[in-house]
N, C-alpha and C positions, 0 to 999 in steps of 0.2 A: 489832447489826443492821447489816445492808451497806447501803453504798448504792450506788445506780442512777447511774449517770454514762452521759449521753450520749455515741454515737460522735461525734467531731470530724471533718466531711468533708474530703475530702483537697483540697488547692488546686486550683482552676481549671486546665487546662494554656493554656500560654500559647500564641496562636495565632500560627503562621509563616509569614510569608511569603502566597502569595495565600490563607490561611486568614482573615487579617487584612484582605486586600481582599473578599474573598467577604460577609465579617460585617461589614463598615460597612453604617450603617445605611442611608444615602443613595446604593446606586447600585441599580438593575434588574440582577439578575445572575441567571444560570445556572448553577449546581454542577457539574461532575461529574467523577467521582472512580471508583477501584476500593472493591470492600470492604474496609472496615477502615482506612481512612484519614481517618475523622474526620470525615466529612461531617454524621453527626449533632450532634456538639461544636459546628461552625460553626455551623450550624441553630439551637442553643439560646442560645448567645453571641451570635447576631442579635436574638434576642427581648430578650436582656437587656441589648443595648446601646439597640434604640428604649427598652424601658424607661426605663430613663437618661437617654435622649435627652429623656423630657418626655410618647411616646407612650403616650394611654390602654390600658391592657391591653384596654378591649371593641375597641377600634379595632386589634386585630391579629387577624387570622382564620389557621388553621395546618390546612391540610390533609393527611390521611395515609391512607395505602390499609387498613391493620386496623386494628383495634380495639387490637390490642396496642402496636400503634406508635404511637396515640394516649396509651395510659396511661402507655407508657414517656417521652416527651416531655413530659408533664406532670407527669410525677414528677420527671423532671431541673431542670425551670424550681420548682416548686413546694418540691421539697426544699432550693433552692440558694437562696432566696429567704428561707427559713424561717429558714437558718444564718444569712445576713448581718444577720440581726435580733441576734442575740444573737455574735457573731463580733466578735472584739478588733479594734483599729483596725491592727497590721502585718497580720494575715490577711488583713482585710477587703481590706487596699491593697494584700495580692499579688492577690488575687481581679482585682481592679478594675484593674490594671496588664496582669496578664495578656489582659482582653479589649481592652485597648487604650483604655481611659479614665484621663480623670482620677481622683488615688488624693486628693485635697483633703478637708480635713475636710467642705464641702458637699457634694461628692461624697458622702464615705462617709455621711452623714444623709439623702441621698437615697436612695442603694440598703437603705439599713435602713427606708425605710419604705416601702416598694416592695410586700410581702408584704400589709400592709394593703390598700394602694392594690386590688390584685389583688383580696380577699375582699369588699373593699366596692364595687367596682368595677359600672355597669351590666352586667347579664344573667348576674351570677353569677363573674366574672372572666373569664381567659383563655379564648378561643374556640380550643380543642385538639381537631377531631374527625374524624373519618371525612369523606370525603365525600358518601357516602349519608347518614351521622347529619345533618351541615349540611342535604342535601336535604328530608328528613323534618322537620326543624323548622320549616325555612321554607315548607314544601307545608303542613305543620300550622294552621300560620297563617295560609295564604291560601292555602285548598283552592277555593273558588268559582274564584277567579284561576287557578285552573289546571288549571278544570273536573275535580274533581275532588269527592264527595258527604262534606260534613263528617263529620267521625267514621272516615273511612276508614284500613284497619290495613295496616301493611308486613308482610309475610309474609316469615317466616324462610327460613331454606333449606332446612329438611326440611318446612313447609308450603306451599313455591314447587315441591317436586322431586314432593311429593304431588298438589297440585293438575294440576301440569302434565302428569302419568302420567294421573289419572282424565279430565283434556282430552283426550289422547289416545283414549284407551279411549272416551271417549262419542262420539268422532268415528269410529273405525272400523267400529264397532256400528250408527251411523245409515247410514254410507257401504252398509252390509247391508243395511239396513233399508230404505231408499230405493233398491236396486239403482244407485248411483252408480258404474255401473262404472269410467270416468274414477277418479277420486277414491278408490278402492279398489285398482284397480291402482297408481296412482302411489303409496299409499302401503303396496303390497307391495314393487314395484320399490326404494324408495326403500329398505327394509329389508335387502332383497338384497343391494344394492350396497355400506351402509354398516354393517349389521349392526344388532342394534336399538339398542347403546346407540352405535353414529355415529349413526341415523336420528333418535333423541331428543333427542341436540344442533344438530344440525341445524334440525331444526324449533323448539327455545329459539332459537334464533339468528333463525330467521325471525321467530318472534314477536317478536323486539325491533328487529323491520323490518316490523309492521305496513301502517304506514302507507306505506312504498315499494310493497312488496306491490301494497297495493290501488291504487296509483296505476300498475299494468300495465294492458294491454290486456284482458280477459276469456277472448280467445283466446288465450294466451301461445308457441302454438307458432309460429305465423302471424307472431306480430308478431320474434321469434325469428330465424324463417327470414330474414328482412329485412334483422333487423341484422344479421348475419353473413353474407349476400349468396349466399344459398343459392338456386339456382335455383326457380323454383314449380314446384308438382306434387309427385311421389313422387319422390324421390332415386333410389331404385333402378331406377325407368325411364328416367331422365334419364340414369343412371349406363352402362343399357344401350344406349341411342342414340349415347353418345359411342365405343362399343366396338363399334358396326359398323363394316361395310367400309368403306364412305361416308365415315366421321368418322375415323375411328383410322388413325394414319401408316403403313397396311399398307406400303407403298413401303420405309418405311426398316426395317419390320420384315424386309421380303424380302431387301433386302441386309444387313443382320444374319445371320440364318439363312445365306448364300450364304458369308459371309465368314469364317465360323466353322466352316461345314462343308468351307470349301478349306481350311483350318488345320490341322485333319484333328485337333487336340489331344483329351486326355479330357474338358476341362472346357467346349473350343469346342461338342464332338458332343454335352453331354448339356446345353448353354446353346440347341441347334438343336430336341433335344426337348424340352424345356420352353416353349418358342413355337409346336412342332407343336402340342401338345396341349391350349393355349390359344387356337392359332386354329381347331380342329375343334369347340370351344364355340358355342353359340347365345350371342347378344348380353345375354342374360341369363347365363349362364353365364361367360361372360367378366368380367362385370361382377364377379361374386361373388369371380374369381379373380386378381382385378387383382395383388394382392399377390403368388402366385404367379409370373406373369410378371413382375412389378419384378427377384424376383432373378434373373433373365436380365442386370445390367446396374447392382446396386446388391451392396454390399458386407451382410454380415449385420447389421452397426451403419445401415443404409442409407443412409450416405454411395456416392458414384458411383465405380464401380469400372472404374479405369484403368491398373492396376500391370501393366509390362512382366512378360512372362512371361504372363498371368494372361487378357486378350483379345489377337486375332489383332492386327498390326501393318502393317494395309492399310492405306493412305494414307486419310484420310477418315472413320476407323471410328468416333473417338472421338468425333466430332462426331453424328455417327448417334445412337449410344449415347446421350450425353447430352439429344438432341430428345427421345429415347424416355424416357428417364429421368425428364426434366420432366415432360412429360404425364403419362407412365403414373401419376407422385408426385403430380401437381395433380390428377389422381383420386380417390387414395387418399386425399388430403390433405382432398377435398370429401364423400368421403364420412366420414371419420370427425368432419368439422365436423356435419355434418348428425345422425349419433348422437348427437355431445355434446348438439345443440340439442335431440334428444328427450330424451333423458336431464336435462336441466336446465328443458324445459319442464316437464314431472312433476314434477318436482323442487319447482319454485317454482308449481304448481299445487297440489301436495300444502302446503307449505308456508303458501301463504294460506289456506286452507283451515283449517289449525291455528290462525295466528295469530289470527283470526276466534274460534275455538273458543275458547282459551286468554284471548282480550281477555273474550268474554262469561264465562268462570265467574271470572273476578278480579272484572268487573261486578257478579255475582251474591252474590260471597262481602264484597263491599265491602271488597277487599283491591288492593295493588299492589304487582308484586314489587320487585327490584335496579335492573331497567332501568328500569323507570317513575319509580323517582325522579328517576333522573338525568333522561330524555327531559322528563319533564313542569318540571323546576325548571328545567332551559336552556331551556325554551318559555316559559315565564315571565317569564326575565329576559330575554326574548329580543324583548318585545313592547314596543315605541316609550313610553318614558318609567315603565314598572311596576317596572323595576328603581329610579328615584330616588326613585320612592311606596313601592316596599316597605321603605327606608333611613330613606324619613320615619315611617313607621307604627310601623318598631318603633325608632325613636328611636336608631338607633347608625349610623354608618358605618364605612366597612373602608376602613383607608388602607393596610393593608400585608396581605399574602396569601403568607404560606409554604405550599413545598408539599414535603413528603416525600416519598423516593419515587415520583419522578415518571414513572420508568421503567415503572411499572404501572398509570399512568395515562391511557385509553384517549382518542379524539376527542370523544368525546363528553360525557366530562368536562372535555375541555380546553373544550370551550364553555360552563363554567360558568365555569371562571374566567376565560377571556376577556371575559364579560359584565361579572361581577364589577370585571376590570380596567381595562375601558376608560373607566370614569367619569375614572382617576387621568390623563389623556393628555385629557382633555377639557375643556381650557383656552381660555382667550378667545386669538384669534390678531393678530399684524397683518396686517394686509391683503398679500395675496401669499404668505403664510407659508399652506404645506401640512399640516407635521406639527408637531407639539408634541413638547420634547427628554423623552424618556422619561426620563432619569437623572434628572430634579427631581422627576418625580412615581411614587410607588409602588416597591412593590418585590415581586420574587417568587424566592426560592429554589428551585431545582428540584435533587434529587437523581438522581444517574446517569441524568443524561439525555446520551442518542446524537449530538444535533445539535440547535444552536439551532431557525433559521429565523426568529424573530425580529429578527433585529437586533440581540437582546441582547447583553450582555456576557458572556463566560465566564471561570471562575474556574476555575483548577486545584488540586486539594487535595493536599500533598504527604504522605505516609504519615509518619503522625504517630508 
């Protein structure tokens, strides 16, 4: 009969250089690294050095952006845990050297009972999850707190992609129904532009700006024009007022024409028609044709066009040109502000409109998708002392918060941890003392991230 011999894991690698500063247990730091440089290694060797250190496994929280990167992090800390149970004492002390600890025979009887410590540990051991999975558990258990109908279910992605199609479809359907012309155009237009599957992201997106949405004005185009310092009334009459005789630099247009037809060039005599034939326009026609006249005096990239050779070489001329060129541009420029604003009031007309639609059939289905975890559990911890009741209720605190993959993780997530983290900085002060020194309290790993802004410290991971 054979037997079954377990595989021997391979040693720890030993960490170099700011690998080894990044993984101490005791500073606030920020990772970041290219791929394939070990940043995950660092990540797991911090967990096993608080271990070490004395910290509870419930008291470390590990954030990751999938599901898979949750499992694989769990399996590294959990299989590496398992060995040192049954792992000879030189292994053990390369292990335990490698991460930068003592390799002592109480050492090594700590890290062997460590694997226990974890299985018997409150709330099940190590807290290794997704960030929505963390959101859902703690909305779970305090769904009133964050007005939400006990019992209520996360909806996967093919029942978030389903529900949010039939939202749509029952919003189109009533927009018929109810002759909502408004609300029926903006949500053809909106199709047009983006096609249907941009217009369906579009409007998920608005839905998970609800609540901005609905804190606009009711007339969103109105209020629009304002901020963007569009004149009142109809653009296109405004547009035609500034392009009569009265308003428009006829003057400099006339010595333009003059200057370019004594030049007698191909390109001066066909710069003379192209101003005849935009000033034989009615004030509305001109208007339409502003951009025609520009290139009288703007380059086809429409930069302003000055190149010797190219206009006449009258004393004066360029300075002409260039008056014309402003205006004419500060025209152009206010009417296509004025399009965008329509174009974006539909937009975000159409838009609330969904969001409304899509909040009530979650209502309905007693469901809440991706964003509502996030939105509703940073509303939570986000309310004056519910974050240290919700610490007390379920009996654990979180002194340390890894975070995976931080590059994927969006603002709105970071207000979860930021909530999360600011208990560890919230220390008794002396009098006069502003901040509390973040290196004593807390820690938070972040992978491949771009830029602090923190304050934090950063570690660099050298390719392992």
């Amino acid at each position: 009969m054979g037997a079954t011999m377990a595989r021997k894991p391979a040693p720890l690698q030993k960490l170099l250089g700011d690998q080894a500063h990044a993984a101490a247990p005791h500073a606030h730091v920020w990772l970041s690294a290219s791929a394939g440089t070990g940043k995950t290694h660092v990540l797991t060797a911090r967990v096993f050095r608080l271990l070490l250190q004395g910290v509870r496994p419930e008291n470390i929280l590990c954030l990751t952006f999938t599901k898979a990167g949750a499992a694989e992090m769990a399996d590294r800390i959990h299989d590496r845990l398992a060995a040192w149970v049954q792992m000879d004492g030189p292994a053990l002390a390369a292990d335990l050297m490698a991460l930068g600890e003592s390799h002592d025979p109480d050492m090594q009887d700590q890290a062997r009972r460590l694997f226990a410590e974890v299985l018997e540990s409150t709330g099940g051991g190590l807290r290794i999850q997704t960030i929505h999975g963390f959101c859902q558990q703690l909305l779970t258990a305090f769904p009133l707190e964050a007005e939400l109908a006990p019992g209520f279910r996360p909806l996967d992605q093919r029942e978030q992609s389903a529900l949010a199609r039939q939202a749509l479809a029952d919003l189109v359907v009533a927009a018929q129904e109810q002759g909502d012309e408004a609300l029926f155009g903006a949500l053809q237009a909106l199709s047009l532009r983006l096609g249907e599957g941009g217009a369906e992201q579009f409007l998920l997106r608005c839905a998970a700006r609800g609540e901005a949405l609905d804190g606009l004005p009711e007339a969103i185009l109105p209020w629009l024009a304002a901020e963007l310092e569009l004149p009142d009334g109809d653009i296109d009459a405004w547009l035609a007022e500034q392009c009569c005789d009265d308003l428009f630099d006829m003057a400099s247009l006339d010595r333009v024409v003059r200057a370019n037809r004594d030049w007698g060039k191909g390109r001066g005599l066909e710069r003379c028609d192209r101003i005849a034939a935009w000033c034989a326009l009615d004030p509305a026609g001109r208007a339409a044709a502003l951009a025609e006249l520009h290139r009288a005096w703007a380059k086809a990239d429409g930069d302003f066009l000055d190149s010797k050779g190219y206009v006449p070489g009258v004393e004066g001329y360029s300075e002409m040109a260039r008056r014309l060129y402003d205006g004419c541009g500060a025209l152009i420029a206010m009417k296509l502000r004025a399009d965008y604003a329509g174009s974006l009031a539909q937009a975000l007309h159409a838009g609330r409109a969904y969001a409304r639609a899509y909040g009530e059939a979650k209502r309905l289905a007693g469901a809440v998708d991706f964003d509502d975890l996030i939105a509703r559990t940073a509303a939570l911890l986000e309310q004056p002392g519910i974050a240290e009741w919700i610490r007390y209720k379920l009996d654990q605190r979180i002194d340390h918060i890894l975070v995976d993959e931080a590059q994927d993780t969006n603002a709105a997530q970071w207000r979860i941890v930021r909530t999360l983290a600011e208990e560890f900085f919230a220390v008794e002060r002396e009098p006069g003392q502003t901040q509390a020194d973040p290196e004593s309290h807390g820690v938070a790993i972040m992978k491949e991230v771009a830029g602090a802004g923190t304050g934090a410290r950063r570690a660099a991971v050298p390719c392992a």
